[in-house]
C-alpha positions as CSV (number, residue, x, y, z in Angstrom):
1,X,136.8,-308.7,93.3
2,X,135.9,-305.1,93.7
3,X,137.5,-302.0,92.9
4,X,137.4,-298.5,95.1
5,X,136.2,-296.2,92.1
6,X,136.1,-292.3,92.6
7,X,133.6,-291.5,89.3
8,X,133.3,-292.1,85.9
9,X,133.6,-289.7,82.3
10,X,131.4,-291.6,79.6
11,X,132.6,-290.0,77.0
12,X,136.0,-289.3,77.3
13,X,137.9,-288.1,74.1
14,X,141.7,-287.6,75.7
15,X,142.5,-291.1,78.0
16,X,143.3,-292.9,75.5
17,X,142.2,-293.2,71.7
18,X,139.0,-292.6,70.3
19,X,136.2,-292.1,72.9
20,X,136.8,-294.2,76.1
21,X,135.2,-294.8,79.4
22,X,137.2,-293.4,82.3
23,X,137.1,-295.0,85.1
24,X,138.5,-292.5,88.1
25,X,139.9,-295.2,90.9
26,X,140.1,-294.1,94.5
27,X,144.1,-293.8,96.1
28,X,147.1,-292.1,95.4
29,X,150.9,-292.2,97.4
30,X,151.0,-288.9,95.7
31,X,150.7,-285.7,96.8
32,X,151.1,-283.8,93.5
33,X,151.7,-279.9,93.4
34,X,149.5,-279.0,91.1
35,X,147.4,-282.1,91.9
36,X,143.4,-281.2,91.3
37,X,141.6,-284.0,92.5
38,X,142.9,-284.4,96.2
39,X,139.7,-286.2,96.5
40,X,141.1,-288.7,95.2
41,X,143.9,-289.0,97.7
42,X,142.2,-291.2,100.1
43,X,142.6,-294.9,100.0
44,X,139.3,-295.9,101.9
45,X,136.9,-293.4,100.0
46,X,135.0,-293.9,96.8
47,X,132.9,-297.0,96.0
48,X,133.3,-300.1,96.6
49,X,132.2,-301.3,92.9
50,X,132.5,-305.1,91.7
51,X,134.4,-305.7,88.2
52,X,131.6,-306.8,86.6
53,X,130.0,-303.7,86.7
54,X,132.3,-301.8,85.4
55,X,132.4,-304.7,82.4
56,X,128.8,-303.9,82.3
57,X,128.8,-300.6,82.0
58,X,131.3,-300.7,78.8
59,X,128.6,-303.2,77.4
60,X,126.3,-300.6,77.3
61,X,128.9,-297.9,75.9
62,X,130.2,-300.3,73.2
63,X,127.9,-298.8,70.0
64,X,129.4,-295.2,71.5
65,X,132.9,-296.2,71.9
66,X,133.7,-297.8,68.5
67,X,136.8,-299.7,67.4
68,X,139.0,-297.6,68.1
69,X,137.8,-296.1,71.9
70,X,137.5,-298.4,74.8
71,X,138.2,-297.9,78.9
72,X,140.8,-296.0,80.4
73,X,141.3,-296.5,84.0
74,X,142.9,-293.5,85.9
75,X,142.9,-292.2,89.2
76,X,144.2,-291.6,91.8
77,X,146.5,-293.9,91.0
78,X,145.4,-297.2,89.2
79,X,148.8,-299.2,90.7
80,X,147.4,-299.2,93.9
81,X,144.6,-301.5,93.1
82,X,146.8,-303.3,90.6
83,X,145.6,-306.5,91.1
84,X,141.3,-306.0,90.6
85,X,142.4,-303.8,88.0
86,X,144.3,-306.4,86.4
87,X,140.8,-308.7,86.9
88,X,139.4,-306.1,85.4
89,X,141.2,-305.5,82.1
90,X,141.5,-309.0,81.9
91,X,137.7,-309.4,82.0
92,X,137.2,-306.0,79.1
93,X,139.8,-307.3,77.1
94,X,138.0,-310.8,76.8
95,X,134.9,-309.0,75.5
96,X,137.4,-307.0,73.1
97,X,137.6,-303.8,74.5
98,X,140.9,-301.7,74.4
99,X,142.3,-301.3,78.0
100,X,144.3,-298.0,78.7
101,X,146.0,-297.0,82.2
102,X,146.6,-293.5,82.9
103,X,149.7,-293.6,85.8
104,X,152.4,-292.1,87.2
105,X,154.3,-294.8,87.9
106,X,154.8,-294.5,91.4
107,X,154.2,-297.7,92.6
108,X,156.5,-301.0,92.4
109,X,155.1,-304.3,92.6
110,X,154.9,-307.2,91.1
111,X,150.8,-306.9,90.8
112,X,152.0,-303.3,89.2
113,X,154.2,-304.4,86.9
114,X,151.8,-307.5,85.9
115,X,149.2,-304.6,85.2
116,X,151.4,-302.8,82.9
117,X,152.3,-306.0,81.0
118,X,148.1,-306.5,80.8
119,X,147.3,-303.3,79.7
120,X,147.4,-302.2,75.8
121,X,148.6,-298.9,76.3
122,X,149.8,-296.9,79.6
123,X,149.6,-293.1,79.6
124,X,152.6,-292.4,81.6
125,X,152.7,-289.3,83.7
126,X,156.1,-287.6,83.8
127,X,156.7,-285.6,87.7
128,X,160.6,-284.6,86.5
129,X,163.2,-285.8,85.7
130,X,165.3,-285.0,88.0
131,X,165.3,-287.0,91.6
132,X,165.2,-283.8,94.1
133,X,162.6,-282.5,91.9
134,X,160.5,-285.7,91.4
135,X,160.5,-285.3,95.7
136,X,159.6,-281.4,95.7
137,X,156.8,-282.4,93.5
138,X,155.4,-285.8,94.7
139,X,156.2,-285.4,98.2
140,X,157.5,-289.3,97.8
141,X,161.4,-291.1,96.6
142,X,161.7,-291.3,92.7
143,X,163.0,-295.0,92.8
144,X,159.9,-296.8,92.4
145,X,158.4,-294.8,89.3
146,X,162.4,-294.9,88.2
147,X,162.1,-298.3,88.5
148,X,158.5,-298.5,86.4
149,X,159.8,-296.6,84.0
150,X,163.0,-298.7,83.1
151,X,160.6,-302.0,82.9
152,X,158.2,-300.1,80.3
153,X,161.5,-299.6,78.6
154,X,162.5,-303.2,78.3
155,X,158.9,-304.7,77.2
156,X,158.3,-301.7,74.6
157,X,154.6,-301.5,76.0
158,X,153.1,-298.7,74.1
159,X,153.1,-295.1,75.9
160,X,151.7,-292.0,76.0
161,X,153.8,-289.5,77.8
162,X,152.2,-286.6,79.6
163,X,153.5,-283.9,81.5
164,X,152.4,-280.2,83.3
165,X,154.4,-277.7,82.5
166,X,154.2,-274.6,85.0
167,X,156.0,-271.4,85.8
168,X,157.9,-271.9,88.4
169,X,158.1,-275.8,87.8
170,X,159.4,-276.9,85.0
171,X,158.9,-274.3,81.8
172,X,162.5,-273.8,81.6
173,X,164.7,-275.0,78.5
174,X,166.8,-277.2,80.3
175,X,164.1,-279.1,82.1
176,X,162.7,-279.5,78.6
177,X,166.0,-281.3,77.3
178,X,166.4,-283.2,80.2
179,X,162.6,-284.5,80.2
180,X,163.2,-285.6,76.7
181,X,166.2,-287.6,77.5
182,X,164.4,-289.0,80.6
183,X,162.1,-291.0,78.2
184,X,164.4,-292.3,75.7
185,X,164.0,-295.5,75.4
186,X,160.4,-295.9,75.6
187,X,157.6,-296.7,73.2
188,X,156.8,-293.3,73.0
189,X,153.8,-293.1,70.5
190,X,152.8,-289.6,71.9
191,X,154.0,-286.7,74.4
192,X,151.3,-284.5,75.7
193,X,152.3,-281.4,77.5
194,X,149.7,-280.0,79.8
195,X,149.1,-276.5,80.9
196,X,149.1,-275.9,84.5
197,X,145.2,-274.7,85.3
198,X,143.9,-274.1,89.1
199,X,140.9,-275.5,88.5
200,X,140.7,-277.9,91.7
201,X,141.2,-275.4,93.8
202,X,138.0,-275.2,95.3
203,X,138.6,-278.8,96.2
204,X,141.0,-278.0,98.6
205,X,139.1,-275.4,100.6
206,X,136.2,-277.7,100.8
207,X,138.8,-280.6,102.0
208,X,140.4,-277.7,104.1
209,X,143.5,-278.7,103.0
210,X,146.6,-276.4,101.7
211,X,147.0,-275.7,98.8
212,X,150.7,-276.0,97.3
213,X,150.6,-274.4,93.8
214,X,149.7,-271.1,94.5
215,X,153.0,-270.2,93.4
216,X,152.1,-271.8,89.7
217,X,150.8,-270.0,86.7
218,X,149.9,-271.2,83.2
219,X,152.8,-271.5,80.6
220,X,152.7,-269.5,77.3
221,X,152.5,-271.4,73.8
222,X,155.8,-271.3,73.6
223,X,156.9,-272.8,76.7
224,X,154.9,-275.5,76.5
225,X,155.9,-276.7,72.8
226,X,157.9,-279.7,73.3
């Protein structure tokens, strides 16, 4: 089975714990905001890469990755290759790697929810909590991540929560409280909150497509304390 991969970080030291390789997969549903890979996007682009490459390739990152690193796969959006990335973390884990998925959630399937049961830890994006807002940001329904979300509640799969906090998005108080109480329930073993940056940008000019955060700006310290 192959996957569609994007490109790789070898050394990446936030996907996960300890240092991890990050495999970037090709394909999203999303169209995200403050998205800044839009390269991504594409379902038929990337490389079509066989699993046991990728298993080779954390071979040969295994003395750099230690016990406690191993490979995150993110994306795009892992979920829509669910099930060669289910091959695949089934294939890393057998050589005892850690297996990580960085997702948003936004896709409900059975080969999606057999992924998240496979994986050791999911680093769970949060869009908003709130349904109109989840659409003003995605561009796509809440229910299926709404749906992802409640299953990661009732198998108590370890999480990491991250979410980008922006003027003009989210930085407010109350969306704080109510992203708080969104998650409730889950494994939570950490909650990142991200700073808004532009720095895809450029990617969108060179795709020629528009861009929809210019209306975005960075959040102070202080707004982005959870």
């Amino acid at each position: 089975m192959t996957l569609r991969v994007h490109s790789y970080e070898s050394f990446g030291a936030v996907d996960g714990p300890g240092i991890r390789l990050v495999v970037f997969l090709q394909g999203c549903p999303l169209r995200c905001v403050f998205c800044h890979n839009p390269d991504t996007w594409a379902v038929d682009g990337g490389t079509e890469t066989p699993v046991e490459e990728i298993v080779r390739k954390a071979r040969r990152m295994r003395p750099y990755l230690g016990e406690d690193g191993g490979v995150t796969f993110s994306g795009g959006e892992p979920l829509a290759q669910a099930r060669a990335v289910l091959e695949a973390t089934q294939a890393l884990q057998r050589e005892g790697f850690h297996v990580a998925l960085d997702t948003s959630g936004a896709i409900d399937t059975p080969e999606a929810l057999a992924l998240l049961d496979a994986v050791d830890l999911v680093l769970l994006d949060v869009k908003s909590p709130d349904p109109a807002r989840f659409r003003a940001v995605t561009g796509q329904d809440h229910a299926p991540a709404w749906h992802v979300f409640d299953h990661l509640r009732r198998t108590r799969k370890p999480v990491w929560i991250r979410q980008v906090v922006a003027h003009g998005l989210n930085d407010t108080p109350a969306e704080k409280a109510a992203t708080k109480a969104f998650v409730d329930g889950l494994n939570v073993q950490r909650f990142d909150r991200l700073p808004y940056h532009e720095l895809g940008v450029h990617k969108y000019e060179a795709l020629g497509i528009p861009y929809r955060g210019a209306a975005l700006s960075p959040p102070s310290p202080e707004e982005l304390a959870l």
